[in-house]
MIFITOR-468436 format. One record per atom (N, C-alpha, C): residue in three letters; x, z, y. Coordinates in steps of 0.02 Angstrom, whole numbers, plus 50000, padded with zeros to 5 digits. Example, Ala and Ser with C-alpha at 12.3 -4.5 7.8 and 13.67 -1.06 7.14 Angstrom:
ALA506605039049716 ALA506155039049775 ALA506605039049835 SER506425035449888 SER506845035749947 SER506455039450002 
END
This chain:
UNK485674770451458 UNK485864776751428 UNK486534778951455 UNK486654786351468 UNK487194787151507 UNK487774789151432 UNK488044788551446 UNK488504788951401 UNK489384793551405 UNK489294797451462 UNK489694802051492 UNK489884809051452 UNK490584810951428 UNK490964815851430 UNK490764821451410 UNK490794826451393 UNK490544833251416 UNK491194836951481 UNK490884838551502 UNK491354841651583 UNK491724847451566 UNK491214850751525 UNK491404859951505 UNK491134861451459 UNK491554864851416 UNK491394867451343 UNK491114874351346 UNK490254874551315 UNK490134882951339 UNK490394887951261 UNK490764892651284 UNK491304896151248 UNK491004902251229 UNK490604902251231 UNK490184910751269 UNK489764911951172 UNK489644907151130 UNK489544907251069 UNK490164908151036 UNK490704906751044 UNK491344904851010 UNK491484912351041 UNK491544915951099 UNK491594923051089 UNK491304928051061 UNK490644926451064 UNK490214929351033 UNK490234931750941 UNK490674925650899 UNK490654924950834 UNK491524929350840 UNK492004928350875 UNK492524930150860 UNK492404937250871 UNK492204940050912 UNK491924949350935 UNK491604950750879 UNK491144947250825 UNK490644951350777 UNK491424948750718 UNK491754944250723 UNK492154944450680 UNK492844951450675 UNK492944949850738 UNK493434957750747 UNK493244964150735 UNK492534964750754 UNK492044971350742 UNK492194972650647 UNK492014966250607 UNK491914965250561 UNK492824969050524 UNK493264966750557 UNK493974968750529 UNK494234974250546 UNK494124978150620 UNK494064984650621 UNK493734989750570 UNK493054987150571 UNK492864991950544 UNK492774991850451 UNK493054987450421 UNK493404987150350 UNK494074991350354 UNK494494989450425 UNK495374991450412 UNK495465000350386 UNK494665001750419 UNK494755010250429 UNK494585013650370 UNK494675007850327 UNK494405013150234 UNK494975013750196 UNK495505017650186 UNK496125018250163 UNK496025019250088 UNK496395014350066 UNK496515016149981 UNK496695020549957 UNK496455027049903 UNK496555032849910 UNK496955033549833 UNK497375034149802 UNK497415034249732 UNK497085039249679 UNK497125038449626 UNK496755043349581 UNK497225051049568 UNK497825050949589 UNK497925056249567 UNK498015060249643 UNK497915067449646 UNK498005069649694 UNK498635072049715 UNK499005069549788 UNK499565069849795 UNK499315073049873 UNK499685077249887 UNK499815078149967 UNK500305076049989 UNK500265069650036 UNK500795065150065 UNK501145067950113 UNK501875067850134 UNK502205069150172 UNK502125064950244 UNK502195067150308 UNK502025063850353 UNK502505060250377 UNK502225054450424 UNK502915050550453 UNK502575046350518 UNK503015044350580 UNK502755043250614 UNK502335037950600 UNK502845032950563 UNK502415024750557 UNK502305026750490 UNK501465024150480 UNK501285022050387 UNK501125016250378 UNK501245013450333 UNK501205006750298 UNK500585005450259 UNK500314998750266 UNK499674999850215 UNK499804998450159 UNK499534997050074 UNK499504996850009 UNK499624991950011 UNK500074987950019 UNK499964979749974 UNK499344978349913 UNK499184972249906 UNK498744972549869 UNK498664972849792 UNK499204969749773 UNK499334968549694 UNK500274971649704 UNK500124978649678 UNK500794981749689 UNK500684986349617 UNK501164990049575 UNK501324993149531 UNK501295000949584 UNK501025006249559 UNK501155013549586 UNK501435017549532 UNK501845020549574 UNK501975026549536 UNK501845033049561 UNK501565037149539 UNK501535043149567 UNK501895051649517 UNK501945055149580 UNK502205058749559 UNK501845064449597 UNK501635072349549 UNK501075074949596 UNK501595082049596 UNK501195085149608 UNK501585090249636 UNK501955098249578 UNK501705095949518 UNK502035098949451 UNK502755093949433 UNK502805087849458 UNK503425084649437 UNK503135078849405 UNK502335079149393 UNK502385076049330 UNK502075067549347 UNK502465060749301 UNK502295054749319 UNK501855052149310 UNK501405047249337 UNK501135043349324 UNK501195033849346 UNK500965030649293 UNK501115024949329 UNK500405020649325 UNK499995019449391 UNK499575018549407 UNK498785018349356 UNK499215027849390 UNK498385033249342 UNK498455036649282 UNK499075033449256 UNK499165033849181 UNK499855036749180 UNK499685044449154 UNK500195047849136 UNK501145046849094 UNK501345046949123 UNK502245042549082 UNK502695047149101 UNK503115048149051 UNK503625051249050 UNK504215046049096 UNK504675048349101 UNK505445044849125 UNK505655038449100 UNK505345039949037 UNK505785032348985 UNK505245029948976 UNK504645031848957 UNK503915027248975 UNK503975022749033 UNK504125027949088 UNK504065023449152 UNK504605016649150 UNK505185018749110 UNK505645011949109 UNK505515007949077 UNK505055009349021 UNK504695003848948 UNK504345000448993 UNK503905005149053 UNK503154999749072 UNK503424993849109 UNK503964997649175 UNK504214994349212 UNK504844987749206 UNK505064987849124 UNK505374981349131 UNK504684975549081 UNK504444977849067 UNK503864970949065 UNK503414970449150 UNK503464972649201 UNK503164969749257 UNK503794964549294 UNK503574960149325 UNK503874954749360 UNK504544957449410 UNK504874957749432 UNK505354959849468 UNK504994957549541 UNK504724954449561 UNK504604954149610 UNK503844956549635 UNK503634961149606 UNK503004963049622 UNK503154972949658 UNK502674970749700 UNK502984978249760 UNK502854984849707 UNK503294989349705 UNK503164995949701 UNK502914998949730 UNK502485004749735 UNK502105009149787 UNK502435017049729 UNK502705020849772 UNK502715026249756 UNK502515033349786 UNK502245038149770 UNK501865041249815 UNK502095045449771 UNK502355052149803 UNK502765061149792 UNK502385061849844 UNK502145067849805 UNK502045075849830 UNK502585076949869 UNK502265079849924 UNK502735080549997 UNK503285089549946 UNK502925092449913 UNK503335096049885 UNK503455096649819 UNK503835090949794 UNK504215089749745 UNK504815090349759 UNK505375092449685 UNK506085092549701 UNK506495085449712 UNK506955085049774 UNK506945078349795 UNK507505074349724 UNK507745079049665 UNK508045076049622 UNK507525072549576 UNK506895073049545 UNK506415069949526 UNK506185062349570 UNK506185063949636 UNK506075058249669 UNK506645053549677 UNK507115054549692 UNK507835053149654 UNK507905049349596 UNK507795052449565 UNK507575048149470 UNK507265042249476 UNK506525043749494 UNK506225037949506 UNK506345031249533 UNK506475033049611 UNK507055027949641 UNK507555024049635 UNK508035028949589 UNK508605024449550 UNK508435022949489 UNK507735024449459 UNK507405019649412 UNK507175013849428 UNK506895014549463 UNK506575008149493 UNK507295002149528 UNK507475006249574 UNK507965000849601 UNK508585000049539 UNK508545002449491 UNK509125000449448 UNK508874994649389 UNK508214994449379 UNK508024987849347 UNK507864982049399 UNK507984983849453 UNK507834974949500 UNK507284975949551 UNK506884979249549 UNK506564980549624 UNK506804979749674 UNK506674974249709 UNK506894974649774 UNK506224977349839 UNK505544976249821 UNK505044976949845 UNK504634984449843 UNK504904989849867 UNK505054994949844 UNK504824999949925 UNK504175003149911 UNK504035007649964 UNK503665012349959 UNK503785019149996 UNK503515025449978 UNK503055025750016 UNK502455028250005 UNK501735030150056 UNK501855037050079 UNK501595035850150 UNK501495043750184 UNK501095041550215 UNK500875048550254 UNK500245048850312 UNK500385048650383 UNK499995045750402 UNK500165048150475 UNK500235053650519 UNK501005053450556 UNK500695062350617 UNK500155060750650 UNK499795064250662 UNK499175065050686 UNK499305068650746 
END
């Protein structure tokens, strides 16, 4: 019985699974998380994707807050936000035409109880 080596590894399956695997992650990457309230995002060259387990806040284009879906006033938003963890990401998303003192508020709400994980969504230029 010969009992010899293999010489060459055929690779041509092992490409085969990594191509239907990439196919597989492309075409998931291209479904963008959309939130419930309607905001028209301001554009920017680079966009960032959603983290996955993040707190949102939104703000639509009357001024008015929400914190993920759920309508809050100013001091609501500070009640909700000191029972969440300090280290869990913010997502905040303004109406590209809101007054930038409302967005302002928010910001130094957030970063004044301990957020350090703290980022605004926009869209891409196209």
């Amino acid at each position: 019985m010969d009992d010899s080596g293999f010489d060459s590894i055929n690779i041509i399956p092992l490409v085969d699974v990594m191509l239907v695997l990439l196919t597989i992650v492309l075409t998931t990457s291209t479904f963008i998380a959309v939130g419930a309230i309607p905001v028209e995002l301001p554009k920017a060259a680079s966009s960032t994707a959603t983290p996955l387990k993040t707190a949102t806040v939104e703000i639509d284009r009357q001024g008015l807050l929400y914190l993920d879906a759920e309508p809050a006033s100013l001091d609501k938003l500070r009640q909700e936000l000191t029972q969440i963890d300090k280290k869990t990401p913010i997502m905040i998303r303004a109406d590209k035409s809101i007054a930038l003192e409302i967005f302002v508020e928010v910001m130094d709400l957030v970063k004044g109880l301990g957020f350090t994980k703290v980022s605004l969504q926009t869209e891409a230029v196209k």
